[in-house]
N, C-alpha and C positions, 0 to 999 in steps of 0.2 A: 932187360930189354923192355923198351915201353909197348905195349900190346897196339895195333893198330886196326878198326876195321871201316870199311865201304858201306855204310846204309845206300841202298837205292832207294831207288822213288816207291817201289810199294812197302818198305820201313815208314819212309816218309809221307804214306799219303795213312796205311796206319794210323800212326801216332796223332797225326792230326785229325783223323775222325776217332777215336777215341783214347782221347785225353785220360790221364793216368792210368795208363794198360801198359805193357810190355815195351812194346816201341815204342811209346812215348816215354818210358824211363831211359832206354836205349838213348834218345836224342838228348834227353836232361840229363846223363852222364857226359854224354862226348861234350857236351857245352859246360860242366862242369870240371872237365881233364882227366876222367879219368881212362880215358883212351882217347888217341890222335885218332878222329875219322877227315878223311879226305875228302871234297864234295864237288862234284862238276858241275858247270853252270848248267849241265846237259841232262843233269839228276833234278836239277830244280828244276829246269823245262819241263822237264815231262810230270814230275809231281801236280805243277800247276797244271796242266793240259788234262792229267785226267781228273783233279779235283773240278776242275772250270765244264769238261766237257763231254764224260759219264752221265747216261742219263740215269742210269739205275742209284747209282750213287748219292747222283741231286735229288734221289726222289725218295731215298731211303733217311738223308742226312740232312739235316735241316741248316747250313750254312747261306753267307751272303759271298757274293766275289770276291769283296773286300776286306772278307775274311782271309780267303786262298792268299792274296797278295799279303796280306799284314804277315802271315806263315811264313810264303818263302824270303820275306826282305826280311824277317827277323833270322831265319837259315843262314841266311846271306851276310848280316851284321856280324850275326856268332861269328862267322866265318875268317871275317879281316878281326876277331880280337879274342878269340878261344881256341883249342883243339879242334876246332871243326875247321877246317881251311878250305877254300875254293881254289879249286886246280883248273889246269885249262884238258883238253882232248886230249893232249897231245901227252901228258904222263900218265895215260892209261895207255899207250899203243904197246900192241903184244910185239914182241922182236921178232925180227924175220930168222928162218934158218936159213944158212948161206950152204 
């Protein structure tokens, strides 16, 4: 059975403040195959929202916006051509009990 797991956004916001730590090997595995992680457009929204809009963050980290963007569209590319796949909302809805 192939292993599968859900990075959210604070994996993802992580890894992109610091580069070769933990979650950031995390993300260079799933883009590598060695586990299917699933990615909502809704995990990248919010990645960018608090990388873009944390002030503590922006004051601790020394990034440009353009950075935050090049991050999640490269998220995003993985996405349509590695393990890492973009889902929509609607395959995370928890089932109702009837």
């Amino acid at each position: 059975m192939r292993l599968s797991a859900v990075l959210d956004s604070t994996v993802l916001v992580s890894a992109f403040l610091t580069p070769g730590g933990a979650t950031d090997a995390l993300v260079d595995y799933a883009k590598a195959g060695r586990f299917a992680c699933p990615l909502a457009e809704d995990i990248l929204a919010e990645t960018a929202r608090v990388l873009l809009e944390t002030p503590r963050i922006r004051q601790r980290y020394p990034y440009a916006d353009a950075d935050v963007y090049d991050y999640v569209q490269g998220l995003r590319q993985a996405g349509s051509s590695s393990p890492i796949s973009l889902t929509s909302r609607e395959s995370y809805a928890t089932p109702t009990m009837t």
